[in-house]
C-alpha positions in Angstrom: 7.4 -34.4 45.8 10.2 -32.9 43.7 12.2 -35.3 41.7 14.7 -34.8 38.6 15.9 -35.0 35.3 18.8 -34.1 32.7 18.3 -32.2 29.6 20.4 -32.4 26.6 23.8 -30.5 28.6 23.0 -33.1 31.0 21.8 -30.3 34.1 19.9 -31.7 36.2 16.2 -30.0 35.9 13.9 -30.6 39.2 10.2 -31.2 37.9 7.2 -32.4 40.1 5.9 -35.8 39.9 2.7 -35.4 38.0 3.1 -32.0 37.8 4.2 -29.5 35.5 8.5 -29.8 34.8 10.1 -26.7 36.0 12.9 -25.5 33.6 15.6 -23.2 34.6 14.1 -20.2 33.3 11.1 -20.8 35.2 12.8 -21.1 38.1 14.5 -17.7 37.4 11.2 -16.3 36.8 10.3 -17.2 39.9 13.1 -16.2 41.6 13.4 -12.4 40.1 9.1 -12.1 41.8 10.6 -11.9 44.6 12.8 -8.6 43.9 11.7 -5.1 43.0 10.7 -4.6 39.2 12.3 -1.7 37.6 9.1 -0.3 36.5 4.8 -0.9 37.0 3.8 -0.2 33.6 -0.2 0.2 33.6 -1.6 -2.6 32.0 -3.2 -0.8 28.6 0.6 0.4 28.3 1.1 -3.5 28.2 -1.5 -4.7 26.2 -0.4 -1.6 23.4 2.7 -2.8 23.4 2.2 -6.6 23.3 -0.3 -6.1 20.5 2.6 -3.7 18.2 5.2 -6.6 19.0 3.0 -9.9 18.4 5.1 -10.6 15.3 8.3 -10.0 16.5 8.2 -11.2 19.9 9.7 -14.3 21.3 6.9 -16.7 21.5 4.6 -17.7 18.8 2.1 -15.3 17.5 -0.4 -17.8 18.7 1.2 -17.5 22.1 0.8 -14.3 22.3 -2.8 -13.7 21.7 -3.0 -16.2 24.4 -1.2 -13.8 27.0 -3.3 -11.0 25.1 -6.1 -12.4 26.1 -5.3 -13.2 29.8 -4.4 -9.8 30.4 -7.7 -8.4 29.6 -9.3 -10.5 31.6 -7.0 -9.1 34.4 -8.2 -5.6 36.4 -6.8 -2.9 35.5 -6.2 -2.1 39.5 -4.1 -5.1 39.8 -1.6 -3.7 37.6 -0.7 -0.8 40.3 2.3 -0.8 42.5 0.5 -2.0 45.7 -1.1 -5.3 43.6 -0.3 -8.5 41.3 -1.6 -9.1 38.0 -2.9 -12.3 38.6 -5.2 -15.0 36.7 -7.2 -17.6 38.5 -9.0 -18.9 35.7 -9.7 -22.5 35.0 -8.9 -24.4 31.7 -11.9 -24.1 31.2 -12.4 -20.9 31.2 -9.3 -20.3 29.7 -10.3 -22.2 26.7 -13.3 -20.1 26.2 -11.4 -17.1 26.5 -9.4 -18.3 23.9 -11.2 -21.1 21.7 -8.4 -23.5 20.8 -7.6 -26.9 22.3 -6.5 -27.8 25.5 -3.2 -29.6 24.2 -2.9 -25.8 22.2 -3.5 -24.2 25.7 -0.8 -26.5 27.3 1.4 -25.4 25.0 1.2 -21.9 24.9 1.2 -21.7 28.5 4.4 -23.2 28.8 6.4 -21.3 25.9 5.2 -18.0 27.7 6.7 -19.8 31.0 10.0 -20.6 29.1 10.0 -16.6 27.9 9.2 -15.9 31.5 6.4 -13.5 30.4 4.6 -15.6 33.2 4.6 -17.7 36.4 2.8 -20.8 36.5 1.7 -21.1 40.5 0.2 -24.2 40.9 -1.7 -25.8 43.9 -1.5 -29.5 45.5 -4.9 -30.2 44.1 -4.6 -28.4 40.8 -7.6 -25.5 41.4 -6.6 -22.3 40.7 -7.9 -19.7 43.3 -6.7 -17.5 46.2 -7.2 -19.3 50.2 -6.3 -17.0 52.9 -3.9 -19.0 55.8 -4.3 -16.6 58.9 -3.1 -13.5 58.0 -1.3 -14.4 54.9 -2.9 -15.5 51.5 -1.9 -17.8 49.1 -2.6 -17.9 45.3 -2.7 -20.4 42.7 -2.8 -19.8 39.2 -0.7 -18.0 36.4 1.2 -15.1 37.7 1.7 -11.9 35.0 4.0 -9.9 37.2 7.0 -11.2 35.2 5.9 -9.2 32.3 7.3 -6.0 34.7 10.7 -7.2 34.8 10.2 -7.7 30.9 9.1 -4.5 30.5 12.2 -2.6 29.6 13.8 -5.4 27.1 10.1 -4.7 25.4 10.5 -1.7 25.2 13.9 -1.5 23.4 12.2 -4.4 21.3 9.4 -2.0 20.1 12.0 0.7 19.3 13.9 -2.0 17.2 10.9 -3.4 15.6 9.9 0.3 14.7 13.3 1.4 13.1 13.1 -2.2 11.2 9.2 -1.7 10.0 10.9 2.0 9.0 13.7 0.6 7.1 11.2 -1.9 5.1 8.7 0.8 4.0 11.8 3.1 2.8 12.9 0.3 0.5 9.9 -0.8 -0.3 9.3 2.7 -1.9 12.7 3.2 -3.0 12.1 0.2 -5.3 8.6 1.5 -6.6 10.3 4.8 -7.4 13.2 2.7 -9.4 10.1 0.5 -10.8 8.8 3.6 -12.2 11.5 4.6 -14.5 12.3 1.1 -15.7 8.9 0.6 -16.5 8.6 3.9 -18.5 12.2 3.1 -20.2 11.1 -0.7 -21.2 8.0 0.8 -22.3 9.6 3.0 -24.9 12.4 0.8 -26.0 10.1 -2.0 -26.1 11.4 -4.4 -23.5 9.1 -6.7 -22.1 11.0 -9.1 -20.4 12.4 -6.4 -18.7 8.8 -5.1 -18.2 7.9 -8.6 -16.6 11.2 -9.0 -14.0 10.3 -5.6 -12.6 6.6 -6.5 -11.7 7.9 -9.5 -10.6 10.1 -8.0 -8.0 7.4 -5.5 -7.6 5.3 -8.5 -6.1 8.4 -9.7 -4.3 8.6 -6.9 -1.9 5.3 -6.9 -0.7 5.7 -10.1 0.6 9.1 -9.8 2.3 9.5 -8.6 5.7 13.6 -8.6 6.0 15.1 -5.6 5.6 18.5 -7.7 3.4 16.4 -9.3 1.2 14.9 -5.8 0.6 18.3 -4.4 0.0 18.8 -7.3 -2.9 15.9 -6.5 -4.5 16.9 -2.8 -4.6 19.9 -3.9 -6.0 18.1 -6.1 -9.1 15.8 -3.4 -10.3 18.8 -1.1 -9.8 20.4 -3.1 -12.3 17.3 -3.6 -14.8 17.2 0.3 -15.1 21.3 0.4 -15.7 20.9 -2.3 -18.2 17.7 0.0 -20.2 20.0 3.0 -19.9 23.1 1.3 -21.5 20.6 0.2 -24.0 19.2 3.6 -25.1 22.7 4.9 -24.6 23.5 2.2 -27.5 20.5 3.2 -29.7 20.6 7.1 -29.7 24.4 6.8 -30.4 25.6 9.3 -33.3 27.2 6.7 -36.3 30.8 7.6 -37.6 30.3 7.3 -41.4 32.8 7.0 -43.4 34.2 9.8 -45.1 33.6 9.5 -49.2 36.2 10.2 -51.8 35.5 13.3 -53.5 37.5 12.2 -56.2 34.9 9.2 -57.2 31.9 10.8 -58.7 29.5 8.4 -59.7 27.6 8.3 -62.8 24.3 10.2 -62.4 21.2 9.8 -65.7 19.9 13.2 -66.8 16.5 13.4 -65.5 13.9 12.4 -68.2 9.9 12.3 -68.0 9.6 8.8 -66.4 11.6 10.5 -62.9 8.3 13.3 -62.7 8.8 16.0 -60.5 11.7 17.0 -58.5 11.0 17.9 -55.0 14.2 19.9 -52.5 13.8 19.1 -49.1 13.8 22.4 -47.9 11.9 25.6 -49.4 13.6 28.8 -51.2 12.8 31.2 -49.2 15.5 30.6 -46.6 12.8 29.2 -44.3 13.6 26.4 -42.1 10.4 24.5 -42.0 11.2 20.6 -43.6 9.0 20.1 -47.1 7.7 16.3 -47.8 9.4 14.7 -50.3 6.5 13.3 -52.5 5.9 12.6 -56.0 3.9 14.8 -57.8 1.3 12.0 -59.9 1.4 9.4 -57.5 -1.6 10.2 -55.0 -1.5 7.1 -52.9 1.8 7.7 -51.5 0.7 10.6 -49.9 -2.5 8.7 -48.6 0.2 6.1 -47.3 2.0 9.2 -45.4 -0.8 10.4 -43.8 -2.4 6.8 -42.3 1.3 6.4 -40.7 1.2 6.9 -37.5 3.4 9.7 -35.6 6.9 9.0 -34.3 7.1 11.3 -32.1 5.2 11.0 -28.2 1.8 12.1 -27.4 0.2 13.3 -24.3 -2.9 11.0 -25.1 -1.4 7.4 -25.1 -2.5 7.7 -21.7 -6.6 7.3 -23.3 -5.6 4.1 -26.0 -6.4 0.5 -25.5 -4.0 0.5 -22.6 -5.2 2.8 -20.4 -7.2 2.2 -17.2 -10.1 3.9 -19.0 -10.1 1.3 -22.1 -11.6 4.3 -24.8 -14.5 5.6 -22.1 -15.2 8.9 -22.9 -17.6 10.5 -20.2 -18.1 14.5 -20.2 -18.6 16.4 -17.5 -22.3 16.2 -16.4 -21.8 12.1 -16.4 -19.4 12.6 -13.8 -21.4 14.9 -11.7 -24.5 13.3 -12.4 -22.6 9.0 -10.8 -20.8 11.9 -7.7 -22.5 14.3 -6.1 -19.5 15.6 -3.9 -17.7 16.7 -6.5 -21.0 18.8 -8.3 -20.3 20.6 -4.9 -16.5 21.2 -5.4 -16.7 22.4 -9.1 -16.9 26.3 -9.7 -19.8 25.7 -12.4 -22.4 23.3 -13.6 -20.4 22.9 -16.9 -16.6 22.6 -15.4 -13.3 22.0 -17.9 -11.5 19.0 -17.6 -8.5 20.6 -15.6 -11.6 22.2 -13.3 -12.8 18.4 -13.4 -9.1 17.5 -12.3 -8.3 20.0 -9.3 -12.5 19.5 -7.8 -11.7 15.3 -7.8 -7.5 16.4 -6.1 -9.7 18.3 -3.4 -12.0 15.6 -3.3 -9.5 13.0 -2.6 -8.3 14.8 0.5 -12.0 14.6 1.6 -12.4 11.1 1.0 -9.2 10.0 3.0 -6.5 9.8 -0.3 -2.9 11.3 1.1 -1.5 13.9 -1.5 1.7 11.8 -1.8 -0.7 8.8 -3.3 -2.6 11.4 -5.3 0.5 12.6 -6.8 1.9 8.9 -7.1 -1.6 8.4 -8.9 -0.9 11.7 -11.2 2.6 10.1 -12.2 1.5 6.4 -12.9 -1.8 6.8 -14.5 -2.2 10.6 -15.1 -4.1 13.7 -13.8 -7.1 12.6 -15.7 -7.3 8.6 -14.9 -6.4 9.3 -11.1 -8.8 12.1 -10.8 -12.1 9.1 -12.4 -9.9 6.9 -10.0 -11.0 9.4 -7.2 -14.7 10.0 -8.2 -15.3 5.9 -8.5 -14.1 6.2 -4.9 -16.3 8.5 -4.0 -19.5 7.6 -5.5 -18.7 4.4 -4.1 -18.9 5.8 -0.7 -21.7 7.8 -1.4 -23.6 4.7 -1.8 -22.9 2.9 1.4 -19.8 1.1 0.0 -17.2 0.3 2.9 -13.5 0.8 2.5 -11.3 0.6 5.2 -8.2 2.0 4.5 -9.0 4.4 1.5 -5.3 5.7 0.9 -3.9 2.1 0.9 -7.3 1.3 -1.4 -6.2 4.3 -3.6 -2.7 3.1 -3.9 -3.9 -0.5 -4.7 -5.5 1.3 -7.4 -2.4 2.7 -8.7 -0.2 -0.6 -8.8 -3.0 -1.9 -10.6 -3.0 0.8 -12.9 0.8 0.3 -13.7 0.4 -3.5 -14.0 -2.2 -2.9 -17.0 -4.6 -4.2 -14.6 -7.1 -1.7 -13.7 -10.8 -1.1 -15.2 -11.9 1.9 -15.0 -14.6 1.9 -17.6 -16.3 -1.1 -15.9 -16.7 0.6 -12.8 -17.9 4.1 -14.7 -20.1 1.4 -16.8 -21.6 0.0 -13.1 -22.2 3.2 -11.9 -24.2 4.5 -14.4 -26.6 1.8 -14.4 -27.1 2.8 -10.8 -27.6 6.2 -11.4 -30.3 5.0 -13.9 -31.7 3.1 -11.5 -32.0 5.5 -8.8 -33.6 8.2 -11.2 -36.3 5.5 -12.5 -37.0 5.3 -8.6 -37.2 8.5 -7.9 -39.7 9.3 -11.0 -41.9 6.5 -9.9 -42.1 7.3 -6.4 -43.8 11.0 -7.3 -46.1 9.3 -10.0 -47.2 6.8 -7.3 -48.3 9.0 -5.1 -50.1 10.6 -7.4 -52.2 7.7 -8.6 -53.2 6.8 -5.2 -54.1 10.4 -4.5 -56.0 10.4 -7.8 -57.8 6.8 -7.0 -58.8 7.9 -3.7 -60.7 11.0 -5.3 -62.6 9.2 -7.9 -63.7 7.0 -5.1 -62.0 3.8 -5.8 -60.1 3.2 -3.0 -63.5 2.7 -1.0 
C-alpha cells in the first residue's frame, strides 16, 4: 500500500506504509535501471575507483566503506554485460560485513539511495533473496547497478579530485621552498618571531586540504621572506656621512710615553693584507682578540649545539661497524668522510629515499647529517625495524631537522649499545660451545 507525504517544497513524496519512504531520487534511480548504462565497468575498476574517491565523494566516508564493502561481497561475473550486481544479504549479515550498528546500517543505506549509487528492492515480507515466478525471476535486496549509470560522473570526479590533490602538493612545496629561505634569513638576522610564524604555517599546511587556503598561506610566508629582505636591505645599507670641514683641524697632543706604541693599519711594503691594531705592553688584549669568536660564517655551524648530531663525533669504522650495507658500498675499509657521504647517497636509493628528499635532506641539514640520517635508517632496517613509507619517513626526518627537533646522537647512542650487544653474543656463543665440548671430554657431562 502506497501512501504520501510533502517535503519541505511541499511535493508530494509516495512512501510505503511501514516501509522504507521513497524520495524522488530514488525513484529516478529506479527509473534510469530500466535503460541502457553508458558503460559496464568491471567491478575492481569500481572498487579502485571508489576507494581513490572515498574522501571526496558525495556520501559520507563512512558510507562509502559501506558500499566498499558490499561490492566485494558481489561476484565479479555479475558485473558483466549479460548480469546485475546484486546483494541479497541480510542485516545481519550486513552488519558483520561491516561491524557498526544497525541504526548506522539504516543510515548508510539510505544516503547511498539518496546518491543513487544504489537501489533498494525490497519484498512484501522484508527477506532479501531471489524466487523464480514461471519463467521470470524476481529479486529482493540492494541493487548496485546504479553505480554504471554513475560511472562516468565518477570518472570526471577522480580526474577532478586528482588535479585538486596535484594543486595541494605543489603548494604545499612551494611553501616549504619559501620556508627554507625565511628560515635561513631569520636565522642570520636573528628573528625569531619570524622563525616561529613560519613553522607555524609550516604545520598549517599539512593539515589543510583546500587548495585557497593553501594559496593564503603561500601568500603569508611570501610576505615573512619580503619583510627579512627589506630588513637586511635596511641593515647592509651604505651610511651618508657627513662631509667634515677641512678647515677645522682639531687639536691633536704630541704622542708621549704613556700612548706606547703606534701601530698603522696596513704594512709598508705596499701589501694589502689588514695588520691588528694592538698595543704593544698590554698582553691581555690580544688574549681578548683571540677568545672572540669569528664574524664571518663557517661551514661547521652545522656540528654546534644546534645540530641534529648535538657534538657526536663518530669516525668511520663506528659507522660501518652500527651498518653493514654501507661497509659494502665504501671503496675501502678506512673511507673519507665525502667517501662516507656519496656510499650513505647510494645507500639511500637502496633503502627506498627519492633523490629529491636526499637533496632536500642535503640542503636542510647538510651532506654529512642527512648522510647519519641515512645509515640510522638503514641499520634500523637491518635489524628487523619496519618502516612503511621510507621516503615520507626520510622527509619527516628532515622537517624535524629544520624545526631543531631531530636527535641524531640518541639514535647513534642506541645503536651502538646494540652493536655491543650483538658482539658480546657472538663471543659467547663460540666460547659455549667450547666448554660443553671441553666438559664432555673430561667426562662430566656423563
Amino acid at each position: 500500500m502506497w501512501n504520501s507525504t510533502q517535503d519541505g517544497a511541499g511535493h508530494a513524496v509516495p512512501y510505503r506504509a511501514g516501509r522504507r519512504r521513497l524520495s524522488a531520487a530514488m525513484l529516478e534511480a529506479q527509473e534510469e535501471l530500466t535503460t541502457v548504462p553508458a558503460d559496464y565497468p568491471a567491478r575492481r575498476e569500481v572498487l579502485g575507483l571508489l576507494k581513490s574517491l572515498r574522501g571526496a565523494l558525495p556520501v559520507s566516508a563512512a558510507a562509502a566503506s559501506t558500499l566498499i564493502v558490499m561490492i566485494e561481497h558481489t561476484r565479479a561475473e555479475d558485473w558483466t554485460a549479460m548480469e546485475t550486481p546484486f546483494v541479497y544479504a541480510h542485516n545481519e549479515t550486513l552488519l558483520n560485513w561491516t561491524g557498526i550498528s544497525l541504526a548506522t546500517l539504516r543510515r548508510h543505506i539510505r544516503e547511498l539511495a539518496e546518491a543513487r549509487f544504489l537501489v533498494a528492492q525490497d519484498g512484501r515480507n522484508g527477506q532479501r533473496g531471489k524466487r523464480w515466478q514461471g519463467t521470470e525471476s524476481m529479486r529482493t535486496g540492494f541493487n548496485l547497478a546504479s553505480l554504471r549509470y554513475r560511472w562516468t560522473d565518477l570518472v570526471a570526479l577522480s580526474r577532478a579530485e586528482t588535479r585538486r590533490r596535484e594543486e595541494l602538493s605543489f603548494l604545499r612545496q612551494e611553501i616549504a621552498s619559501l620556508n627554507e629561505q625565511v628560515r635561513l634569513l631569520a636565522d642570520a638576522l636573528d628573528q625569531p618571531q619570524i622563525m616561529a610564524d613560519a613553522r607555524r604555517l609550516m604545520r598549517i599546511r599539512l593539515m589543510t586540504s583546500e587548495p585557497a587556503k593553501l594559496h593564503a598561506l603561500h601568500a603569508e610566508m611570501a610576505q615573512l621572506l619580503r619583510t627579512l629582505q627589506d630588513l637586511r636591505y635596511k641593515q647592509s645599507a651604505p651610511v651618508d656621512n657627513a662631509v667634515s670641514d677641512a678647515s677645522v683641524t682639531s687639536n691633536m697632543t704630541p704622542m708621549g710615553t704613556q700612548n706606547e706604541t703606534h701601530y698603522t693599519d696596513t704594512k709598508n711594503n705596499l701589501s694589502l693584507k689588514k695588520v691588528v691594531s694592538v698595543a704593544a705592553c698590554s698582553r691581555n688584549r690580544i688574549e681578548a682578540m683571540r677568545r672572540e669568536p669569528s664574524e664571518e660564517p663557517v661551514e661547521s655551524h652545522r656540528l654546534g649545539r644546534e645540530s641534529a648530531l648535538r657534538g657526536f663525533r663518530g669516525t668511520a669504522q663506528f659507522y660501518l661497524g652500527i651498518c653493514s650495507a654501507l661497509r659494502e658500498i665504501c671503496p675501502s675499509a678506512r673511507p673519507t668522510a665525502e667517501q662516507l657521504i656519496e656510499a650513505a647517497e647510494y645507500l639511500s636509493g637502496q633503502i627506498g629515499v627519492s633523490y629529491h628528499a636526499w637533496a632536500q635532506g642535503c640542503t636542510v641539514l647538510g651532506r654529512l647529517q642527512a648522510a647519519v640520517a641515512v645509515i640510522v635508517m638503514a641499520s634500523r632496517l637491518e635489524r628487523q625495524a619496519v618502516i612503511y613509507a621510507r621516503d615520507a619517513y626520510f622527509r619527516a626526518l628532515v622537517e624535524r631537522g629544520a624545526q631543531n627537533a631531530l636527535f641524531l646522537d640518541r639514535s647513534l647512542y642506541a645503536l651502538r649499545d646494540v652493536r655491543n650487544r650483538e658482539e658480546a653474543l657472538t663471543y659467547q656463543a663460540p666460547m659455549a660451545r667450547l666448554d660443553a665440548s671441553n666438559a664432555i671430554g673430561l667426562g662430566i657431562g656423563r
